[in-house]
C-alpha positions in Angstrom: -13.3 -59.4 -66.1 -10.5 -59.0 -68.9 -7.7 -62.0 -68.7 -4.3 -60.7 -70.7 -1.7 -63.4 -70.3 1.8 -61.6 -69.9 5.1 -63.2 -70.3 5.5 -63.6 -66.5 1.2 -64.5 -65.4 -2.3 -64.3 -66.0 -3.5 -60.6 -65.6 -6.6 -60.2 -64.3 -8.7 -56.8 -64.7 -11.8 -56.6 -62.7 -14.0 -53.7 -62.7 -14.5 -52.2 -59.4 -17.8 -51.4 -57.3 -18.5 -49.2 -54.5 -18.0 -51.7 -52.3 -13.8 -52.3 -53.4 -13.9 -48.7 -51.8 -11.7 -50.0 -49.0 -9.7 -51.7 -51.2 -9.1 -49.1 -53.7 -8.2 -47.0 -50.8 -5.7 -49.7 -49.4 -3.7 -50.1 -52.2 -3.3 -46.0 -52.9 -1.8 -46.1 -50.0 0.2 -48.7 -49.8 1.2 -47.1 -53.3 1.9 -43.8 -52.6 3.7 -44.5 -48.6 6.0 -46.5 -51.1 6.5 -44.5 -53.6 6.3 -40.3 -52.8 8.7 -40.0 -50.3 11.7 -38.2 -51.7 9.0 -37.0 -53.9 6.8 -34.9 -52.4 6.8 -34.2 -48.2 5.4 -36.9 -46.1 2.8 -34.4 -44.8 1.6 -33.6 -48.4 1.3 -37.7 -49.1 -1.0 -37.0 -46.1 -2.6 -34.0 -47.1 -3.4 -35.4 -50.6 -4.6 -39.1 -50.0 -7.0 -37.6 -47.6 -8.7 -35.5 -50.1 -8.2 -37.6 -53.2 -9.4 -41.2 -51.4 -11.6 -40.0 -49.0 -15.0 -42.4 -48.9 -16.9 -38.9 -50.1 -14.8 -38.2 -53.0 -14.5 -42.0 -54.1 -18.3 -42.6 -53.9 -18.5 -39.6 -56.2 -16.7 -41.6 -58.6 -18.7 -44.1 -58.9 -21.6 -42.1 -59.3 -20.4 -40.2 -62.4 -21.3 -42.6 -65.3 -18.1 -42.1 -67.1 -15.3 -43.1 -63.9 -14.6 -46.2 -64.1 -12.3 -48.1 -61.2 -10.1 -51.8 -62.1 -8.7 -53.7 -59.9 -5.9 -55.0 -61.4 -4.0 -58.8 -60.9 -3.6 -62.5 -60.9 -5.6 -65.0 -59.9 -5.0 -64.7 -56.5 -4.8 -61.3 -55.4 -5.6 -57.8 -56.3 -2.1 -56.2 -57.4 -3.2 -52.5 -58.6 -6.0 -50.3 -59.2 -6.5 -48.3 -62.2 -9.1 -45.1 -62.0 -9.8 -43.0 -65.5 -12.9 -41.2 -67.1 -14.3 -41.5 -70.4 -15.4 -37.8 -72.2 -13.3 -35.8 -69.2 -12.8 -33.4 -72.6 -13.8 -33.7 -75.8 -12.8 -37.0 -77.6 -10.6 -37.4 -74.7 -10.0 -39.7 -71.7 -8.2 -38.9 -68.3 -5.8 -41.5 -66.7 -6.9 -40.0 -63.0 -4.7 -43.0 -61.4 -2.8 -46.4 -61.6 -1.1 -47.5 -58.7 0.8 -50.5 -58.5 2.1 -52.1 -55.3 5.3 -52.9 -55.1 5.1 -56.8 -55.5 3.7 -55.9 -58.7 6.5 -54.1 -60.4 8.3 -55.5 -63.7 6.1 -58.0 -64.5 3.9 -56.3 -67.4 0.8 -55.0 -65.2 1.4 -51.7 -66.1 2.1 -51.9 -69.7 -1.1 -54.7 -70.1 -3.4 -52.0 -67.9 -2.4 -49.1 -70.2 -3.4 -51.5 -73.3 -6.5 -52.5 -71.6 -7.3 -48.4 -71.2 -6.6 -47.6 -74.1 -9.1 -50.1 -75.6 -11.4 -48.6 -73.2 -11.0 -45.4 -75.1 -11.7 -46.1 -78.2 -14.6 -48.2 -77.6 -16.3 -45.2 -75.7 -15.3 -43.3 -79.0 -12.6 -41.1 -77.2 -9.2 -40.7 -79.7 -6.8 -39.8 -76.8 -5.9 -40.3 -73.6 -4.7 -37.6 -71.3 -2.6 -38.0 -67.5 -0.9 -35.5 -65.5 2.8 -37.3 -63.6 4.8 -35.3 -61.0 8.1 -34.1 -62.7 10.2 -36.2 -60.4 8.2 -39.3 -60.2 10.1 -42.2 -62.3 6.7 -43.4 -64.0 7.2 -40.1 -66.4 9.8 -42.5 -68.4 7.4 -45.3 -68.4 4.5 -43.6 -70.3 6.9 -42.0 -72.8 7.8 -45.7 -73.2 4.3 -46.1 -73.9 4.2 -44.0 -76.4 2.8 -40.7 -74.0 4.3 -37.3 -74.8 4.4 -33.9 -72.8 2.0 -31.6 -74.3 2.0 -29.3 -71.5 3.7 -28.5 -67.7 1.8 -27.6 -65.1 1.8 -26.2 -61.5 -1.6 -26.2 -59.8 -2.1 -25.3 -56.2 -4.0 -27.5 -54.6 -4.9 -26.5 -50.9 -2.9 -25.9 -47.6 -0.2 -24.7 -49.2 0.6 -27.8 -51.6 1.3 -28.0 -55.3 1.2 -30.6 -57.7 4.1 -30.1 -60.3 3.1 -32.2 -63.3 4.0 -32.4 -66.4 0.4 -33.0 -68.6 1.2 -35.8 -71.4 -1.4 -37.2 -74.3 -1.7 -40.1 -76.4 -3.7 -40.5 -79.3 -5.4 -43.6 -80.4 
């Protein structure tokens, strides 16, 4: 457990086991049902939590050695969870996920996960991180005020029809 005290409360990262499945699962929901619509179609929220949360696909991430899931909150209650991967490419770390729920918002979580992971990085020996943001989702303008820059745009189909439209951005430690 990491404790970061913000200006607002004490922040509390947990790492996650196999067993916070249904909680990591919970919260990406709650998450994305909050946050998407307007977004991306209601059916394609559907469409991709099934595939990208299913107990399959999360158990496979605790298998690989370099996933690593945080539960991210106070003393009282899981807030967030945040899922990234060491050596995804050479020297380089992937942000797969941070979702907040809505409570949550404006009160430094974010900015004190994204300090914790890039720690994270450097101490597996990784010199940048790399995430992929939907062009329309608001969060873009809260990496780039964390220092994250576009390196790259991005349109990748991903099944039934759906497409992620990202923009790919990069920090380097």
């Amino acid at each position: 457990t990491y404790l970061c005290v913000s200006s607002f409360f004490m922040m509390k990262i947990t790492k996650a086991t196999i067993e916070n499945i249904p909680l990591i699962k919970e919260i990406a929901e709650k998450s994305w049902q909050k946050h998407y619509p307007g977004i991306i179609s209601t059916e394609q929220i559907e469409y991709m939590l099934e595939i990208m949360y299913s107990e399959n696909e999360l158990k496979n991430h605790f298998e690989n050695p370099n996933y690593h899931y945080y539960l991210l909150g106070d003393e009282e209650k899981t807030l967030g969870i945040m899922g990234f991967e060491n050596h995804y490419q050479e020297k380089t770390t992937k942000l797969h996920r941070i979702y907040l729920l809505e409570e949550a918002k404006g009160k430094g979580l974010g900015k004190d996960a994204l300090q914790f992971l890039k720690e994270q990085a450097k101490n597996s020996g990784d010199e940048r991180i790399i995430l992929n943001v939907n062009k329309q989702n608001p969060s873009y303008y809260f990496y780039v005020s964390q220092g994250f820059k576009v390196y790259e745009e991005g349109v990748f189909e991903i099944g039934n029809g759906y497409v992620m439209d990202d923009y790919l951005m990069e920090y380097f430690l």
